[in-house]
C-alpha distance (Angstrom), angle and dihedral (degrees) to the residues before:
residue distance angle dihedral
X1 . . .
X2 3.54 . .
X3 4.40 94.0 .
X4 3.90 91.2 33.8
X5 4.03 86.9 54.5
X6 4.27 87.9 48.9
X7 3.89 89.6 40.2
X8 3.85 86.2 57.5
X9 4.13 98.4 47.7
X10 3.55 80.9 47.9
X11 3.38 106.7 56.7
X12 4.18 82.3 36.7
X13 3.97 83.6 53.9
X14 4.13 91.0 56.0
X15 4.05 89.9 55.0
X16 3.59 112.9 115.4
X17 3.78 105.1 -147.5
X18 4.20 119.3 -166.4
X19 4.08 81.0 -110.1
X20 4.03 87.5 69.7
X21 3.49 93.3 50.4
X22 3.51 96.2 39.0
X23 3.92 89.6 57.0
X24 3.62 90.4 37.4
X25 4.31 89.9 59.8
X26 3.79 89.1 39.5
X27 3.50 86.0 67.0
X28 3.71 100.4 47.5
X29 3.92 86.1 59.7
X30 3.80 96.1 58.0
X31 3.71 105.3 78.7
X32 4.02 86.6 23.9
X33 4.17 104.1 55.6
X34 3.48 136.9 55.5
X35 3.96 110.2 -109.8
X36 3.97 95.8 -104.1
X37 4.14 89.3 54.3
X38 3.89 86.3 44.5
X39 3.39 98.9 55.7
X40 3.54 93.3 39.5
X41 3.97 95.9 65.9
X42 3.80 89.3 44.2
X43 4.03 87.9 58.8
X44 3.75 89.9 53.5
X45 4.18 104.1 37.0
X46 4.13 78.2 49.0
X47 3.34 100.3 46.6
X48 3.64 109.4 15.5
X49 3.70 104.3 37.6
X50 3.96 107.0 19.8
X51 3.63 103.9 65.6
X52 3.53 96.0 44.8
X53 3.45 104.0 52.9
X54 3.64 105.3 -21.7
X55 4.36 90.8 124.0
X56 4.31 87.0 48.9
X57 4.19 124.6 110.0
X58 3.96 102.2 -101.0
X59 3.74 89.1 -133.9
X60 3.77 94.1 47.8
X61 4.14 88.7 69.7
X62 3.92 116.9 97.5
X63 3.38 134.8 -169.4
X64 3.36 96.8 -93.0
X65 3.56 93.6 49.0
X66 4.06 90.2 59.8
X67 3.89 91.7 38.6
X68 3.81 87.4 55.3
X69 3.56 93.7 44.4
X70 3.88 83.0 54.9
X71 3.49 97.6 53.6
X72 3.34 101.1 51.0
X73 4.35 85.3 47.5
X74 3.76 84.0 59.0
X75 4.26 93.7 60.5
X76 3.69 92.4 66.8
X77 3.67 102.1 18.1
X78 4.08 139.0 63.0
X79 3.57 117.3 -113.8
X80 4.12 81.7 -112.2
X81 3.45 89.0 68.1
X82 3.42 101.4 39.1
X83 3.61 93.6 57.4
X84 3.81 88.1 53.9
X85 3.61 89.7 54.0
X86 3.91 90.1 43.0
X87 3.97 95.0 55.0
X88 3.77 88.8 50.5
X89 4.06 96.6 53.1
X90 3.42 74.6 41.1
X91 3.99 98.0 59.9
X92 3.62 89.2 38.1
X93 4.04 90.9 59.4
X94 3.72 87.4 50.9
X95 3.36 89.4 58.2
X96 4.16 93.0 59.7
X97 3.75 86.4 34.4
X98 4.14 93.2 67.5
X99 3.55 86.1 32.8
X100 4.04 80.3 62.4
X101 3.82 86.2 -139.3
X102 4.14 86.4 123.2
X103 3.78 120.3 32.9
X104 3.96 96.3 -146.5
X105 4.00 134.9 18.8
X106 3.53 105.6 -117.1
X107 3.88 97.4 -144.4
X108 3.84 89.0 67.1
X109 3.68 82.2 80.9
X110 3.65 103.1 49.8
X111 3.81 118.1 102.0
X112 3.81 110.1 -96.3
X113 4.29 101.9 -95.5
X114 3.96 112.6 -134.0
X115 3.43 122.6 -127.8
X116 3.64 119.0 -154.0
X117 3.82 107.1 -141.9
X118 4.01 120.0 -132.0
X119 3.86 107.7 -103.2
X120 3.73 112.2 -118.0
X121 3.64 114.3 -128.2
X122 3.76 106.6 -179.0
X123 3.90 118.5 -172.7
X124 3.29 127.2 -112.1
X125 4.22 126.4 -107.0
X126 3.31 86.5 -115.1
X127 4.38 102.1 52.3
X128 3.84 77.8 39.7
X129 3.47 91.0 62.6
X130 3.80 93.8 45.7
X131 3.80 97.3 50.9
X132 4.17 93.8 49.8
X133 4.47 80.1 46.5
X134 3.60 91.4 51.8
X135 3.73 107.0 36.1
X136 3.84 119.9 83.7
X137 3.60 143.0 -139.6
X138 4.52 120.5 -24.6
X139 4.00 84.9 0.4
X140 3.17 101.5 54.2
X141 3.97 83.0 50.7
X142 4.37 92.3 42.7
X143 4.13 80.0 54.4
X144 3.64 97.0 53.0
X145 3.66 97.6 49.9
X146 3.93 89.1 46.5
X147 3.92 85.8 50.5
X148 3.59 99.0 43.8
X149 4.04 106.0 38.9
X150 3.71 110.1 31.2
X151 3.54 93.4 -125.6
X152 3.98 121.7 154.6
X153 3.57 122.6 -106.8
X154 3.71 91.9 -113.3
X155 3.88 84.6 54.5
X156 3.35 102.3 62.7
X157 3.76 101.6 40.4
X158 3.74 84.0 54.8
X159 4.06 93.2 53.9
X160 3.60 118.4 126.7
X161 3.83 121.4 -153.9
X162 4.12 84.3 -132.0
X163 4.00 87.2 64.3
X164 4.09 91.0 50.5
X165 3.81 107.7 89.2
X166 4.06 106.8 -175.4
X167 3.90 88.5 179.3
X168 3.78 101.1 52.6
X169 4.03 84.4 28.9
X170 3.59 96.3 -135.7
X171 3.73 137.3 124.3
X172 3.88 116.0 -148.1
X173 4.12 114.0 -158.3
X174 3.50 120.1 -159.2
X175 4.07 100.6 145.5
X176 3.15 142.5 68.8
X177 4.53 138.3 -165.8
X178 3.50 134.2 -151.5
X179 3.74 131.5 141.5
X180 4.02 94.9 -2.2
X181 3.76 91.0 -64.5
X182 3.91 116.1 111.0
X183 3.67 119.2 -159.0
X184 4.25 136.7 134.5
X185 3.52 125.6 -43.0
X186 3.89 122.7 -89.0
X187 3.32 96.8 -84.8
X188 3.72 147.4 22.4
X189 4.17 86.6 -119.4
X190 4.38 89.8 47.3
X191 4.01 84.7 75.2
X192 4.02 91.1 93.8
X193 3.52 141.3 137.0
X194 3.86 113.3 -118.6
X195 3.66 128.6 -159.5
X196 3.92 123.0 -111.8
X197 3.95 99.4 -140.0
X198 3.81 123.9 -158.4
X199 3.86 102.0 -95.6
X200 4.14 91.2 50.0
X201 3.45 93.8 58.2
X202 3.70 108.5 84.6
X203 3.84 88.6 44.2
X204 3.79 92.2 63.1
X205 3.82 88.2 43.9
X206 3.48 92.5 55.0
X207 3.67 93.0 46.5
X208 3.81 93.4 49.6
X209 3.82 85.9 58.6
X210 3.97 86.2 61.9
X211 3.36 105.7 35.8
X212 3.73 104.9 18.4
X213 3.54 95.8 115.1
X214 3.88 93.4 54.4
X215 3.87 129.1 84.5
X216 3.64 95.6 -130.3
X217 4.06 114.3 58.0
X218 4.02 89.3 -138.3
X219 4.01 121.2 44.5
X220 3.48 131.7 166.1
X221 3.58 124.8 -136.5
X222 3.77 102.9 -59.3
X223 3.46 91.3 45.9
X224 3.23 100.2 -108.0
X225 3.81 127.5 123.9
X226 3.50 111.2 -98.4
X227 3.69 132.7 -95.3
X228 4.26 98.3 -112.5
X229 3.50 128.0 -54.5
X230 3.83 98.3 -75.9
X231 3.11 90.6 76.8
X232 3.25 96.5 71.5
X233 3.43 98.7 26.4
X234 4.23 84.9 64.3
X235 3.80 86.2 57.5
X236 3.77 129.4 26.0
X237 3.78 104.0 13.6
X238 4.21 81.5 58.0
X239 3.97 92.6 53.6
X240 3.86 100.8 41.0
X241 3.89 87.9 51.4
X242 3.95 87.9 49.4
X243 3.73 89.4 37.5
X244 3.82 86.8 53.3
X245 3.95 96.0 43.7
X246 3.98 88.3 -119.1
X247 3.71 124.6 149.6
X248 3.88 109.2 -108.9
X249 3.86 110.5 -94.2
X250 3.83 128.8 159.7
X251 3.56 129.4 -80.4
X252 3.62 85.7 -120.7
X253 3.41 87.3 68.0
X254 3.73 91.6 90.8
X255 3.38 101.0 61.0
X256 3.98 84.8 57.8
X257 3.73 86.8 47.5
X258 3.82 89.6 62.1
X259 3.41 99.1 40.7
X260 4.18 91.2 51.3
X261 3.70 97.4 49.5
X262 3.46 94.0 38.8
X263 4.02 81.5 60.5
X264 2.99 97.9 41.5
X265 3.92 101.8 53.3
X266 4.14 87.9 68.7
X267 4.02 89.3 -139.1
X268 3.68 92.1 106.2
X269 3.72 137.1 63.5
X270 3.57 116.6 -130.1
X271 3.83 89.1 -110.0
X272 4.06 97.2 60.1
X273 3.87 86.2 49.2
X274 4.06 95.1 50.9
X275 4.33 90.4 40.8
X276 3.71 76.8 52.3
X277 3.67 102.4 45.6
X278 4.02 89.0 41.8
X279 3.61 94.5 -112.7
X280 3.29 119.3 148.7
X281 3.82 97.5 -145.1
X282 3.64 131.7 18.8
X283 3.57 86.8 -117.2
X284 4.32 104.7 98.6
X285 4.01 83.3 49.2
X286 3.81 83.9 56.5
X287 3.82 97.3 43.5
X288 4.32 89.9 39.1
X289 3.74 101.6 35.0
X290 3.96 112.4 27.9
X291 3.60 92.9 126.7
X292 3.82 92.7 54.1
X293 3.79 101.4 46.3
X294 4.13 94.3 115.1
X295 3.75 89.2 167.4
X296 3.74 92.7 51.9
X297 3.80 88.3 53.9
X298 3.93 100.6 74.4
X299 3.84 106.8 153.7
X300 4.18 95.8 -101.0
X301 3.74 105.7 -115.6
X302 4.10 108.4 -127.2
X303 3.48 94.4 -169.3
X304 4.24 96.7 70.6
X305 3.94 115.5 100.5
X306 3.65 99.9 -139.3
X307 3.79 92.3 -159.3
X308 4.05 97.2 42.1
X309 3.67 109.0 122.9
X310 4.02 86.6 -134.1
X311 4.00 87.8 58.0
């Protein structure tokens, strides 16, 4: 009884549950993630993926299993999110997949999930002008940069005076903020060098007379730099759209502001904006902006011979 009862914990030993896997791909993502994307899959493996079938045999899942466990993601959840937790289960499959301990990943069978893309709403020169009249003091300074570089929220909370060169007028970002942990930007490609133009520079001058004397470009009250963007966006960036009779947008909204009128001024090629932006390619200006692309609508000249040797 005795050997039968230690051939049995064995073989129970050898089972590869989702929770191995799961802690196996957590893993992976330490060294390769910045903290906010980290912490973000271990929310959803512990409290997305666990409970449900954290204690099950890998290779005992089915499709239908996962598509069920989908569905029922999709009552309480946008199809945004769901896809987020999707391409995690996903990862952690992958995981038993080169481990060989399941021939197939199940979610390659699942019906591709559409994800219905945020409108961009970009403001107008004009209600521009009227929030950077009306605001006061560092936030009417934090709204200028946001207007006039493109950079994310998380960006600029993270800017350090030591990364602000007024003589070389140039702004180097290699940080990013979000839910009081600082780490590198989004992407490889967001670690750029952005231009200070003409009409920013009295806004970071004024700003270095407040803050100068601080590490971080924008403090709040103590001091201190703040905890992410939220928490201004919760407070100030509410009122001055209020204050300005604007509809509410987000924050982010700025960033899209840039990137529109840059565009649509037709003094810069579609590669300065995106090296500007931190894209890596042109290509999310082309699938965000088409319609704004003034440079990229040159009236086509019918007259060239495309295969001329003079051409």
């Amino acid at each position: 009884m005795g050997v039968m009862t230690g051939t049995l914990s064995l073989q129970k030993e050898r089972i590869k549950t989702v929770r191995y896997y799961a802690e196996m791909f957590i893993e992976s993502k330490k060294q390769t993630t910045v903290p906010k994307t980290y912490n973000r899959y271990a929310s959803i493996i512990e409290h997305g993926i666990l409970p449900l079938c954290g204690n099950m045999a890998i290779k005992d899942l089915k499709v239908s299993d996962v598509e069920k466990w989908r569905s029922e993601l999709l009552q309480r959840f946008t199809a945004k999110t769901v896809k987020e937790y999707q391409s995690v289960f996903r990862g952690i499959f992958q995981k038993a997949l080169h481990d060989e301990e399941v021939g197939r990943n199940p979610f390659d069978a699942l019906d591709f999930l559409k994800v219905k893309k945020p409108t961009v709403v970009p403001f107008m020169p004009h209600e521009v002008k009227l929030i950077l009249e009306t605001a006061q003091g560092w936030f009417k300074n934090y709204l200028a940069l946001g207007f006039m570089t493109g950079m994310r929220v998380g960006e600029i909370v993270a800017l350090k005076w030591e990364n602000v060169n007024l003589e070389k007028r140039e702004i180097f970002v290699c940080a990013s903020r979000s839910q009081g942990v600082e780490g590198t930007t989004k992407t490889q490609s967001s670690i750029r060098y952005i231009p200070i133009i003409d009409t920013l520079v009295p806004f970071l001058e004024s700003q270095k007379l407040l803050s100068g004397d601080k590490e971080y470009v924008f403090v709040n009250k103590c001091g201190r730099v703040f905890y992410d963007y939220k928490t201004i966006g919760s407070g100030q960036w509410v009122n001055i759209l209020k204050a300005c009779g604007l509809a509410h947008r987000r924050m982010y909204e700025m960033r899209h502001t840039c990137a529109t009128n840059l565009l649509m001024s037709g003094k810069y090629s579609v590669n300065e904006i995106a090296s500007v932006l931190g894209h890596t390619t042109p290509q999310m200006l082309f699938e965000r902006y088409t319609r704004n692309i003034s440079a990229e609508r040159k009236p086509f000249n019918k007259t060239i011979d495309i295969y001329s040797a003079d051409t």
